[in-house]
N, C-alpha and C positions, 0 to 999 in steps of 0.2 A: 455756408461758403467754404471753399479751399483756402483760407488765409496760410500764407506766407510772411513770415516774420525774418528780416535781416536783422540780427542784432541780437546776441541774448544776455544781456543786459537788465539792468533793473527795468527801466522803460518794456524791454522786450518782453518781459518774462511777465510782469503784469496784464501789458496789452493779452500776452497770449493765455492768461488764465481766463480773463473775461472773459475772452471769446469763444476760450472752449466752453468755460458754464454756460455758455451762449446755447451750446449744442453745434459751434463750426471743429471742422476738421482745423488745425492749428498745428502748422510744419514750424519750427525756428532755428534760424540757420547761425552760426556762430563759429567764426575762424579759429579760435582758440581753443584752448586744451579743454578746458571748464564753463559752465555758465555764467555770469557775473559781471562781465565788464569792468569797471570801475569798484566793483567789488570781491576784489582780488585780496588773495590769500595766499602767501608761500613756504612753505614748509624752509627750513634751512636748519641741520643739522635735527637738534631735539624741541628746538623753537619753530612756534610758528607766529609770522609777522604779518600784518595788512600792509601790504604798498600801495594800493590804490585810495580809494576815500578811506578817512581815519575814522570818521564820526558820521552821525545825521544832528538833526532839530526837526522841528516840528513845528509848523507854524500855522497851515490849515486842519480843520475838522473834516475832510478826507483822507489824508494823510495818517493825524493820530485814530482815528478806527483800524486804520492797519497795524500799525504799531503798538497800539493794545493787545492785538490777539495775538503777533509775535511776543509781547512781554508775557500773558497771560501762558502761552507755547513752550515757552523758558529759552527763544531765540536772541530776544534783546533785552537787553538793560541799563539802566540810567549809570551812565560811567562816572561823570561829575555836572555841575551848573557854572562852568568857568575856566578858565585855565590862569586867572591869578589868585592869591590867596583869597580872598575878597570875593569871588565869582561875580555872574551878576544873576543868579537866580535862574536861569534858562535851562532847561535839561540838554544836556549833549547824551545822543544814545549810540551803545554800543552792539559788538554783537557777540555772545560768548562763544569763545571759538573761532574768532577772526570770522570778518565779514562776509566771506563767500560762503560759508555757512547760511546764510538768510539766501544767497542767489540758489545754492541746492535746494535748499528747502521748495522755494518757488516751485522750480523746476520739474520736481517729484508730478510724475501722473500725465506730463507733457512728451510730445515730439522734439525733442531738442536736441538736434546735427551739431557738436562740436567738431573742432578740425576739417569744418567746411565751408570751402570758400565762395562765395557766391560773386561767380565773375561780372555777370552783366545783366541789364534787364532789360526784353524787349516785346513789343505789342505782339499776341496771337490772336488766335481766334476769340472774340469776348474773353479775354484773359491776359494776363502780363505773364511770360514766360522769364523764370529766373535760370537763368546758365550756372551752370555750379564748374568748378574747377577742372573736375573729371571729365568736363564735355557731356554731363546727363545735365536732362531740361523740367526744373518744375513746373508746371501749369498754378495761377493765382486768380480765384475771383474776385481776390483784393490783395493788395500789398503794402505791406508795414516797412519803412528804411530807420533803424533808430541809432545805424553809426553815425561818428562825425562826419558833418558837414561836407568836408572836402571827398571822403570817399562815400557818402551818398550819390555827389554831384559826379563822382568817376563813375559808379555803377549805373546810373538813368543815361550816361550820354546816348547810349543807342536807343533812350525808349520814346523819344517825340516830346517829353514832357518838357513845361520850360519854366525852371525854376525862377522866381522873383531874385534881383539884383542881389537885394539883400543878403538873401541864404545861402548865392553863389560864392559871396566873397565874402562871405564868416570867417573870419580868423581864431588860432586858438592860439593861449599860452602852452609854453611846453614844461616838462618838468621832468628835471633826473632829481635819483634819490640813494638810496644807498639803504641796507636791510643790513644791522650787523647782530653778531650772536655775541652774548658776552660771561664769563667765569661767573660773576657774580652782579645785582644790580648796580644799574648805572648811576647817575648823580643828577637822571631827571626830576626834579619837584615833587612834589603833590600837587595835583591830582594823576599826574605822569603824562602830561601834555602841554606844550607847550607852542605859541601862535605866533608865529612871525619874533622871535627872539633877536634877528639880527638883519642885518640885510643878506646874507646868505641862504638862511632857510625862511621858510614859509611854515612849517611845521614841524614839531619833535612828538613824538609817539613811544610811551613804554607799551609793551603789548603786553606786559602781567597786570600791569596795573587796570590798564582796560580792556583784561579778561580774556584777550587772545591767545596767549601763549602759559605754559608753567615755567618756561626755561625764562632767563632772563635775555629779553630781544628788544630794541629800538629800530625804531624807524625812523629816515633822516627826508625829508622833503624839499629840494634848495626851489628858492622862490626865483621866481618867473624871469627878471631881469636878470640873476646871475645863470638860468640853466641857458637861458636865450647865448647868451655873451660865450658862454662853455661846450653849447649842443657839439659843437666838431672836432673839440678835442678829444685825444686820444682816450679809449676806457681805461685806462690805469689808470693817465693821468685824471682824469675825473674822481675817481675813485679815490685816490690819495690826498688828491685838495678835500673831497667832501671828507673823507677821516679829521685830515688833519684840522677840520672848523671843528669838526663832531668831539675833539676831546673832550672839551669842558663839561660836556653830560655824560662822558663816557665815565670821568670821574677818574680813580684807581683801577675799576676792572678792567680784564684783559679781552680783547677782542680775539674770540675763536675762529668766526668766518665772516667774511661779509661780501656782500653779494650786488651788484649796482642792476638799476632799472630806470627805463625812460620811457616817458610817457609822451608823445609825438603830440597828442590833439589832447592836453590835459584841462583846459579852462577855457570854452567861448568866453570870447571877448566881447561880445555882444549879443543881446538877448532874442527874438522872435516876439512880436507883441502878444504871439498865441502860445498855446499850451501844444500845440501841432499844426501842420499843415497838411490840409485835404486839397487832394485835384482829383475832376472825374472827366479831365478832359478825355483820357486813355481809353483804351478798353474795360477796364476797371477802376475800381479805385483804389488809387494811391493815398498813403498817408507818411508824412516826416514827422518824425518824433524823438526825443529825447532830451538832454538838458542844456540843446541849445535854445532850446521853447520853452521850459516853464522855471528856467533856473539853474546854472551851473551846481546844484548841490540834489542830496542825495533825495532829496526829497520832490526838487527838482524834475529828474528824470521818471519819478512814479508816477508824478502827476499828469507828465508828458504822455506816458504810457495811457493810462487810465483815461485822457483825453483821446486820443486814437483811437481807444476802443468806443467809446463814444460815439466819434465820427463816423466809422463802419456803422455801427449801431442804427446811427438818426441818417447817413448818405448825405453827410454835410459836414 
């Protein structure tokens, strides 16, 4: 088959390895500069930071088979089992070299269109035809959608299909955050993470300590109620309130540069009782996928993946 993949993302990038071991041709289309999604990585000055997911877990026996051969690969590693003194024995895994590391990796040996945007999608001849930005037209004898929810449900309006109540009106949490560089390390803890510290952030991130970065860099995540309350003010101002919470882990050092990011569709609010959603009412088949289906986390969205590919698989 011609699979087409919107999304290249962890979900994305999985579905489209299966498929290609499958022996299908596998295009994946992705608006952004890199592969990854939510596995995002940025360089800022001699640091590099994750702003997107900080961590994974591991909670099924398909999921740790993957994440064996990346530790076994030298792409991941057990960062810590906790984030207070005390942990609770759980592995939290990292990826050496900030996260989007694991999404190139993926990626390697694939079709994967960054910086393109896939505008619309609509019924052809036995096929879904994906409109890309440029005004040129994919031809799909199946099609994968594995962004959020709300611009899956903008890219299908033209194709006939009629998504369930539910997935129409999935909400997400949003999240701004803030990437700062610093002189020397900051006055984050041990294990250098830290979970919901205050009603302000939602997470603190050293990235030496969990093997992203040599330079000393933090990452600041404000939690969901204060980014919702803040989404429309001004970027400075944003910028300056989240510094001004960020001292106490900033500690003594001096902050070099810092850099703010926002995350529009960062946490479905509600889950899919599936790991994907199949439709073959179309010309082909359609599949939704991502971590509005198997789990807002990072393990979440593989499984969504890995489910998709499934579905094409069995046509169900």
């Amino acid at each position: 088959m011609r699979i087409v993949i919107i999304g290249a993302g962890l979900a994305g990038l999985l579905c489209g390895r299966t498929m290609s071991a499958a022996g299908h041709d596998v295009t994946l289309l992705d608006k952004g500069r890199s592969p990854g999604g939510r596995l995002a990585t940025r360089r800022l000055g001699p640091a590099r930071l994750d702003h997107g997911a900080q961590f994974f877990t591991v909670r099924s026996d398909n999921f740790a088979a993957y994440v064996q051969r990346w530790q076994h690969d030298g792409l991941v590693h057990e960062w810590c089992r906790g984030f207070t003194p005390s942990g609770d024995g759980f592995p939290r895994y990292a990826v050496a070299g900030g996260m989007n590391r694991l999404a190139k990796h993926l990626a390697e040996g694939l079709d994967v269109r960054c910086n393109t945007l896939a505008f619309a999608v609509r019924p052809g001849a036995g096929c879904w035809e994906v409109q890309l930005d440029d005004n040129s037209v994919l031809p799909a004898d199946a099609l994968v959608v594995t962004c959020p929810l709300p611009q899956s449900f903008s890219l299908l309006v033209s194709s006939g299909v009629e998504l369930p109540v539910d997935l129409r009106q999935t909400e997400y949490d949003r999240t701004l955050s803030i990437l700062v560089t610093l002189d020397r390390p900051g006055a984050v803890p041990a294990p250098g993470g830290l979970q919901n510290p205050n009603d302000v952030f939602s997470f603190i991130g050293d990235n030496v300590a969990k093997g992203a970065s040599s330079h000393p860099a933090l990452t600041f995540h404000a939690a969901a109620e204060w980014s919702e309350s803040h989404w429309d003010d001004p970027r400075d101002d944003i910028t300056a309130a989240l510094l001004g919470h960020a001292a106490p882990w900033i500690g003594d050092a001096s902050v070099l540069e810092v850099s703010p990011k926002r995350w529009r569709f960062a946490t479905p609010r509600t889950i899919w009782p599936e790991a994907c959603w199949f439709d073959d009412s179309g010309p082909a088949p359609l599949v939704l996928a991502g971590d509005a289906f198997a789990g807002p986390r990072v393990e979440g969205a593989a499984l969504s993946g890995l489910a998709a590919a499934a579905s094409l698989a069995s046509g169900r």
